[in-house]
C-alpha positions as CSV (number, residue, x, y, z in Angstrom):
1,X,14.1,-9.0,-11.7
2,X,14.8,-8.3,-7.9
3,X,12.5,-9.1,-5.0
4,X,14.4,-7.8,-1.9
5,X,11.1,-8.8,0.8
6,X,11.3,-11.6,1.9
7,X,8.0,-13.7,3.4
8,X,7.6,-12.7,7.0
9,X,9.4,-9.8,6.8
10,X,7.5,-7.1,8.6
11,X,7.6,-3.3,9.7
12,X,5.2,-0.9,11.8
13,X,4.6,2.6,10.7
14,X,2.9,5.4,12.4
15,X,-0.2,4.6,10.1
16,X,-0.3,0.9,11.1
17,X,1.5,-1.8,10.3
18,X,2.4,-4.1,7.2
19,X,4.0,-8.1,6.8
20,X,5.4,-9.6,4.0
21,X,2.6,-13.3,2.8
22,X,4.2,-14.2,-0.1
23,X,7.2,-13.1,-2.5
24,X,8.4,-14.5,-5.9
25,X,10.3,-13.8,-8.4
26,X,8.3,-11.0,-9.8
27,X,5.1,-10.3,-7.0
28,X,5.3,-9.3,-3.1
29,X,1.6,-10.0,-1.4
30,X,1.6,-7.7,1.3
31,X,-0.9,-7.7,4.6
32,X,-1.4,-3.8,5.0
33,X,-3.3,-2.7,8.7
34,X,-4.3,0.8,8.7
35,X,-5.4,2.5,11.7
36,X,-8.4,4.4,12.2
37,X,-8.0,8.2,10.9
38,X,-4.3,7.2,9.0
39,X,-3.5,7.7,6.0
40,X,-0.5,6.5,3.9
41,X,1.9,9.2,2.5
42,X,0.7,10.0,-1.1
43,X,3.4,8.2,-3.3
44,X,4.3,6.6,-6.2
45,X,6.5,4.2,-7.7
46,X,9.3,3.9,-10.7
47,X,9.2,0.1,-10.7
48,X,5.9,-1.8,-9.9
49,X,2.1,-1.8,-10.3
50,X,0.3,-2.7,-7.1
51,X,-3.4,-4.6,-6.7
52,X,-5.0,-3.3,-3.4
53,X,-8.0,-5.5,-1.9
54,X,-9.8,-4.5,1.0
55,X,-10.8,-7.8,3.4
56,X,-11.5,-5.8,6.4
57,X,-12.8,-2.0,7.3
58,X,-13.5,0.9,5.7
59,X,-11.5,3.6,3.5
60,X,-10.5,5.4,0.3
61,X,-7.9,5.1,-2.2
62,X,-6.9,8.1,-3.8
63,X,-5.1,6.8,-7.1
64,X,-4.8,10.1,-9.7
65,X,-6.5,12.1,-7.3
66,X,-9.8,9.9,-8.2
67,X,-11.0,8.9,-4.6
68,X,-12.3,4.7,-4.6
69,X,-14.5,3.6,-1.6
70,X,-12.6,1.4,0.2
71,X,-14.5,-1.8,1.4
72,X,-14.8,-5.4,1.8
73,X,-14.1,-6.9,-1.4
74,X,-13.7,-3.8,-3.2
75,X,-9.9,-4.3,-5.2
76,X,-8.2,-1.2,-7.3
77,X,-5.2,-1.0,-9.5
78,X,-2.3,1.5,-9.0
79,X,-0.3,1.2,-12.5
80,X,3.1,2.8,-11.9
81,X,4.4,6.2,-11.3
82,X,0.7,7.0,-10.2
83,X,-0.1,9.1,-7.5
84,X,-2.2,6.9,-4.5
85,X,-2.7,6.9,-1.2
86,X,-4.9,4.7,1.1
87,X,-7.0,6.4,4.2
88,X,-9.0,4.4,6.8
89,X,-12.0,6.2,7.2
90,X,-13.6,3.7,9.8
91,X,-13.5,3.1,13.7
92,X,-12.3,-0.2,12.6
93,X,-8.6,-1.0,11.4
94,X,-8.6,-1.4,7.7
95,X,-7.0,-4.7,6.4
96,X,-5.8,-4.7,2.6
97,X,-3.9,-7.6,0.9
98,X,-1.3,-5.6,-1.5
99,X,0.3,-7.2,-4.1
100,X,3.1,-5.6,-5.9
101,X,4.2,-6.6,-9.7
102,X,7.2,-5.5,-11.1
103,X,10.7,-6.3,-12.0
104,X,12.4,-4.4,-9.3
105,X,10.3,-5.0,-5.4
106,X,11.9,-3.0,-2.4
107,X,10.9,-0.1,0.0
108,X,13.4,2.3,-1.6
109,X,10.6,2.4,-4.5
110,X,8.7,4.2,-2.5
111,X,8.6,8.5,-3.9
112,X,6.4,10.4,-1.3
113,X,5.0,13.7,-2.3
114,X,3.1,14.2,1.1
115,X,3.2,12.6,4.3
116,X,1.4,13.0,7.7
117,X,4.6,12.3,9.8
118,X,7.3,14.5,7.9
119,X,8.8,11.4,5.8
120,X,8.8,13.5,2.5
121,X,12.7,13.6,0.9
């Protein structure tokens, strides 16, 4: 198994912004912001699951192209090499606590299939 985040490890994206709470062995715990009207590329991944809980704001998660309200306290689980999505919906940023599972935890598991900013390969 092969975590490559490390805890405070963070990025910004043109959707918001996302920092690494907590990594082990075989789990990243992720603290996603999403601005209002952003949406995450639609992707999917080879190697992990991931556990999305909403804690703050409003949105949908598109997982199988099933749409999930998106708010506080509302969680939803992305098995892998399904097709999901998050969109803040709100005039509020949308705060989600991610946590990956799986035996191989990096960004180049990321597969987009659509993106907002032109980051499809």
């Amino acid at each position: 198994m092969a975590t490559f985040y490390n805890v405070g490890e963070e990025d910004t994206r043109p959707w918001g912004h996302w920092q690494v709470i907590d990594a082990g062995s075989f789990h990243v715990v992720k603290r996603i912001t999403v601005i209002p009207g952003a949406r995450l590329s639609l992707q999917y991944h080879h190697h992990r699951e991931e556990v999305w809980t909403c804690v703050a704001g409003n949105g949908i998660a598109v997982i199988n192209e099933q749409e999930v309200v998106l708010s506080p306290g509302v969680t939803v689980f992305i098995p892998k090499t399904a097709h999901h999505r998050m969109v803040c919906t709100g005039d509020q940023p949308m705060l989600i606590l991610e946590t990956q599972l799986g035996e191989t935890l990096d960004e180049n598991d990321i597969v987009r299939i659509e993106d907002d900013f032109g980051r499809v390969f």
